[in-house]
Structures are given as structure tokens and as C-alpha cells.
N, C-alpha and C positions, 0 to 999 in steps of 0.2 A: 520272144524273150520273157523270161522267168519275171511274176512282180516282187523287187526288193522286198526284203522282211520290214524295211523302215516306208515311212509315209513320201511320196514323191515330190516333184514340185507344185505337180498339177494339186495332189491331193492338198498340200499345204494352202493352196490358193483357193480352192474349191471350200474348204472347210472355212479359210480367211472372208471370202465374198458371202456364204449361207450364215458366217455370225454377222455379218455387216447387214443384210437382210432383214434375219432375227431380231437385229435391235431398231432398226424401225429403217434402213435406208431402202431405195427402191431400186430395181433396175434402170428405169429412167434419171435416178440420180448418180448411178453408177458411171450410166453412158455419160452424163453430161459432165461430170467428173473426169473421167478417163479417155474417152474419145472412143471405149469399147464400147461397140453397137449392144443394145441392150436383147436385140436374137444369139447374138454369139455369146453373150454370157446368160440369157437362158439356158443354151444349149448346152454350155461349158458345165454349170451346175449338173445338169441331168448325166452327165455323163457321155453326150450324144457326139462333142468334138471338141477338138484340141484350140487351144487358141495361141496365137503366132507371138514368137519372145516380144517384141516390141510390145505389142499390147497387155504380154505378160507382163512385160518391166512398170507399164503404166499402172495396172491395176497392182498389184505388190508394191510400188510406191503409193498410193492413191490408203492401200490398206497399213499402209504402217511395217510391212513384212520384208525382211531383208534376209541373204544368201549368204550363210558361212561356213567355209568350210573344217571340217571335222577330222581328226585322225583317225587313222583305219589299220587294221595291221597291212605289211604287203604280204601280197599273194607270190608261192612261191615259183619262180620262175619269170618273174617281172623287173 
């Protein structure tokens, strides 16, 4: 599958947790925050693996980042 011209979820999330770092949090604050083990979101940062909605949902609320949806044109045939 082709990667969207826009930013994903994962990216959104990726980029939300690397500014959460940046400004001084830790991985170990993250884990004890969210309940995401702080290997899986090493990992998630580097690019290495995906991390499961549930734990998505927890870190995305934990960062403040919330899902909305957008209009789009329709595609035709749909």
C-alpha cells in the first residue's frame, strides 16, 4: 500500500511522543503514564513496530492528541 501524501496516525503519534521527550519527559514516564511499556515505544519512535489501538488510544490521550475527521472529495465510483 502506497504512503498517503498526508501524515498518518502512527506519524502523528510518533512526532506527538519525540516532542513529549524533547521537552524533558522520559520513556519511563511515558510507560508509567500510559501503561505502554517503555521497549514498545522505544521501538515505536525508531520506526521498528507498530503499537496496538488500545495502547494507541492511551498514549494519544496521555499526549493531549485527538481524531477528526476531515472532508475529502468522493472518489468516483464509490
Amino acid at each position: 500500500m502506497p504512503k498517503p501524501p498526508h501524515p498518518t496516525l502512527s506519524d502523528a503519534l510518533r512526532e506527538a511522543v519525540s516532542e513529549s521527550l524533547k521537552a524533558g519527559e522520559t520513556f519511563a514516564g511515558l510507560e508509567r503514564q500510559t501503561g505502554v511499556k517503555r521497549q514498545s515505544l522505544m521501538r515505536f519512535v525508531r520506526g521498528e513496530q507498530s503499537l496496538l489501538l488500545d495502547k494507541a488510544d492511551c498514549l494519544a490521550d496521555y499526549l493531549g492528541l485527538e481524531l477528526r475527521a476531515v472532508d475529502k472529495p468522493k472518489r468516483k465510483g464509490h
